[in-house]
N, CA, C and O atoms as a GROMACS GRO file, in nm:
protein
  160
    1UNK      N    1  -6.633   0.644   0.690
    1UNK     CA    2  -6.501   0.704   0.687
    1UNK      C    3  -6.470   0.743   0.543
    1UNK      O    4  -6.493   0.674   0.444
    2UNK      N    5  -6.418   0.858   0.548
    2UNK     CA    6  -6.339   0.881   0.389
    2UNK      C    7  -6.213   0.868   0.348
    2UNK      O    8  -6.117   0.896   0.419
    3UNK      N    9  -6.206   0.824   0.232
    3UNK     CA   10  -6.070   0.846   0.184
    3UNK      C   11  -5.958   0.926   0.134
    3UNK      O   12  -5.838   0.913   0.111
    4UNK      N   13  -6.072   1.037   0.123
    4UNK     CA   14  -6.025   1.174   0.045
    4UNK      C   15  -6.129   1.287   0.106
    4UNK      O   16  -6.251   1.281   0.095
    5UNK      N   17  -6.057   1.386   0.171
    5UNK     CA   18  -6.135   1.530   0.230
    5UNK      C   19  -6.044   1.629   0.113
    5UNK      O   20  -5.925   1.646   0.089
    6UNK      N   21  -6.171   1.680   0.058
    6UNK     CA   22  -6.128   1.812  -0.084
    6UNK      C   23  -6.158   1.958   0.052
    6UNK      O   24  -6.243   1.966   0.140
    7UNK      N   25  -6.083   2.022   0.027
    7UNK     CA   26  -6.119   2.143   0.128
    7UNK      C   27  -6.101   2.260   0.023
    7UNK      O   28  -5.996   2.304  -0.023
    8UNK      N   29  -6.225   2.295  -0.001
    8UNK     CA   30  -6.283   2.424  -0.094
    8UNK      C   31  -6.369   2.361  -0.209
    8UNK      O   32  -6.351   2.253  -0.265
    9UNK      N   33  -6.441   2.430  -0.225
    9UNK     CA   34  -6.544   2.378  -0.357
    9UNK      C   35  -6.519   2.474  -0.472
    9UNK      O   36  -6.618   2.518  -0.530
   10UNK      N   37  -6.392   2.515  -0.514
   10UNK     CA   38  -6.416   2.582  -0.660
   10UNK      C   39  -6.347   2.511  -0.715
   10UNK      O   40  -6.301   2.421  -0.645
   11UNK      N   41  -6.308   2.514  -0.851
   11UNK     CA   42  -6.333   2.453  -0.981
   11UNK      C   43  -6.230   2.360  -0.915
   11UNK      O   44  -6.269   2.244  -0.899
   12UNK      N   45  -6.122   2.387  -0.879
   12UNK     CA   46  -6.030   2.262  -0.894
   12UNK      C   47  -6.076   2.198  -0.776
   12UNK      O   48  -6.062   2.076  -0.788
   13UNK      N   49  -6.138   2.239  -0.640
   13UNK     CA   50  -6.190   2.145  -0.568
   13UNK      C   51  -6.332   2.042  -0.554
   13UNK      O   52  -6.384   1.966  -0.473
   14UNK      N   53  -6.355   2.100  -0.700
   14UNK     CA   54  -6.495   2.000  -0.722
   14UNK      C   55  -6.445   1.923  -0.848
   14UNK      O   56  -6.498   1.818  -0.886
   15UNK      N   57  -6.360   1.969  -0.897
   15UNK     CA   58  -6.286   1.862  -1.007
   15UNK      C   59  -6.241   1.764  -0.930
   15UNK      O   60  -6.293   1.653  -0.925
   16UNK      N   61  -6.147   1.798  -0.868
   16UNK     CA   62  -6.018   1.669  -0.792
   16UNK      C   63  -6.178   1.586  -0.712
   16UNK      O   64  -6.169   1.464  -0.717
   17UNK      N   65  -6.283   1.627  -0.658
   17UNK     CA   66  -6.348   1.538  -0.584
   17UNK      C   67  -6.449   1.443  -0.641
   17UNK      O   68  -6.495   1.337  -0.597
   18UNK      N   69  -6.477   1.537  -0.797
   18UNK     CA   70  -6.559   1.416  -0.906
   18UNK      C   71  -6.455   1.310  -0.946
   18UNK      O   72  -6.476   1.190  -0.965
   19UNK      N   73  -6.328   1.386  -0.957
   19UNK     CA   74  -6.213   1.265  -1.035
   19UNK      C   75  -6.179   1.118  -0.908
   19UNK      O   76  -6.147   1.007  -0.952
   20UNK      N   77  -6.191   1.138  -0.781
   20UNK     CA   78  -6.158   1.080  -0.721
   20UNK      C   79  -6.280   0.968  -0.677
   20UNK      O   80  -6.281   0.855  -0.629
   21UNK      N   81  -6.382   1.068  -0.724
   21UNK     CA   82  -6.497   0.967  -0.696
   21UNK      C   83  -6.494   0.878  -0.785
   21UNK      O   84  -6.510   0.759  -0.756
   22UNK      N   85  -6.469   0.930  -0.943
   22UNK     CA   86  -6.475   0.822  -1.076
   22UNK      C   87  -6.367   0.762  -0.998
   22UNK      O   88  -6.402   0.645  -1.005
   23UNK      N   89  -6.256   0.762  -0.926
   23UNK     CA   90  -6.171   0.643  -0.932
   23UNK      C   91  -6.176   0.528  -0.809
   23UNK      O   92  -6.090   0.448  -0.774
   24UNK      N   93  -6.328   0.554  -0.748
   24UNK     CA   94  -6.397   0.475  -0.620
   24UNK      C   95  -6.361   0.490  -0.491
   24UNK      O   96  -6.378   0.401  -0.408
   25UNK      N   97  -6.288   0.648  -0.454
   25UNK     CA   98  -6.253   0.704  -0.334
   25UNK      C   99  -6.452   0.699  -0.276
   25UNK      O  100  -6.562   0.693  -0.332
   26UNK      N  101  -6.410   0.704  -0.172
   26UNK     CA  102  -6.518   0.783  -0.056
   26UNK      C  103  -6.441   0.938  -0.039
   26UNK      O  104  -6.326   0.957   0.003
   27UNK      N  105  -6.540   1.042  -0.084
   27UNK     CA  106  -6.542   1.156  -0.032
   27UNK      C  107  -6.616   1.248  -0.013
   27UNK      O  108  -6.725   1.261  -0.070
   28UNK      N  109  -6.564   1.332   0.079
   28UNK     CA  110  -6.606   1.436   0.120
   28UNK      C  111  -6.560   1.578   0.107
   28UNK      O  112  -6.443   1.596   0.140
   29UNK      N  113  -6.635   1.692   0.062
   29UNK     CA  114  -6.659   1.794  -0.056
   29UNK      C  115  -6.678   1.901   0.087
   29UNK      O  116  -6.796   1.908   0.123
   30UNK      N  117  -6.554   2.005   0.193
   30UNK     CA  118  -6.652   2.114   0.262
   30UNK      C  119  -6.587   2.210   0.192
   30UNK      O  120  -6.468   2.220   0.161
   31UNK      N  121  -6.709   2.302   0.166
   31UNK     CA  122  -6.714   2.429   0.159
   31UNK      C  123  -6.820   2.506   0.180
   31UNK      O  124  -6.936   2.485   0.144
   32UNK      N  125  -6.744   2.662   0.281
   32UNK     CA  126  -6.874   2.708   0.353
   32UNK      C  127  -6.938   2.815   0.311
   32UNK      O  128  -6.994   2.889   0.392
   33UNK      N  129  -6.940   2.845   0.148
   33UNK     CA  130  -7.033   2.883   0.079
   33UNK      C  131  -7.074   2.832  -0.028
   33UNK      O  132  -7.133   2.724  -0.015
   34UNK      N  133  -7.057   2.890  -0.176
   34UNK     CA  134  -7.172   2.856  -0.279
   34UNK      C  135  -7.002   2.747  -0.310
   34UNK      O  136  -6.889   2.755  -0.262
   35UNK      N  137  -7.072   2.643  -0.428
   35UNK     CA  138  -6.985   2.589  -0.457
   35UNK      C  139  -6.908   2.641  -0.642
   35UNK      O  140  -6.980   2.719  -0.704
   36UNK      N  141  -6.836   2.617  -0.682
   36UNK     CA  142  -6.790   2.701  -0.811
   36UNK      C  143  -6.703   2.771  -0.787
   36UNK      O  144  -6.659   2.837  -0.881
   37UNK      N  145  -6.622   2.788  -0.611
   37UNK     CA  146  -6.543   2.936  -0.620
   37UNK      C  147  -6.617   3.088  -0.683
   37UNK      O  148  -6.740   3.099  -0.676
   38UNK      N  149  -6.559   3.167  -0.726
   38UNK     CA  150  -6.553   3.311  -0.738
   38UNK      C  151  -6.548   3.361  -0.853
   38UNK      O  152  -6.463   3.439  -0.895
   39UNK      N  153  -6.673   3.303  -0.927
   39UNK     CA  154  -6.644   3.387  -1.104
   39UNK      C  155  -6.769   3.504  -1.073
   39UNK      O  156  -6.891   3.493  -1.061
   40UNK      N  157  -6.692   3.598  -1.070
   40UNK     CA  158  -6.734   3.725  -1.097
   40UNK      C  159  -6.756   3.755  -1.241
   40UNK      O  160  -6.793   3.867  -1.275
   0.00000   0.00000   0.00000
């Protein structure tokens, strides 16, 4: 089970899900393409 669902993988949703991990959440990271969001 998790404690924290991040929904999107760009910058702020792979931030908030490393930060939550440093603070000993269980989570889980979906996103249904590349991860980084959209830097063109």
């Amino acid at each position: 089970m998790y404690e924290v669902v991040v929904v999107g993988g760009g910058l702020a949703g792979v931030t908030a899900a490393l930060r939550a991990r440093e603070l000993g959440a269980e989570v889980a990271l979906v996103e249904r393409g590349r991860l980084g969001g959209h830097l063109y």
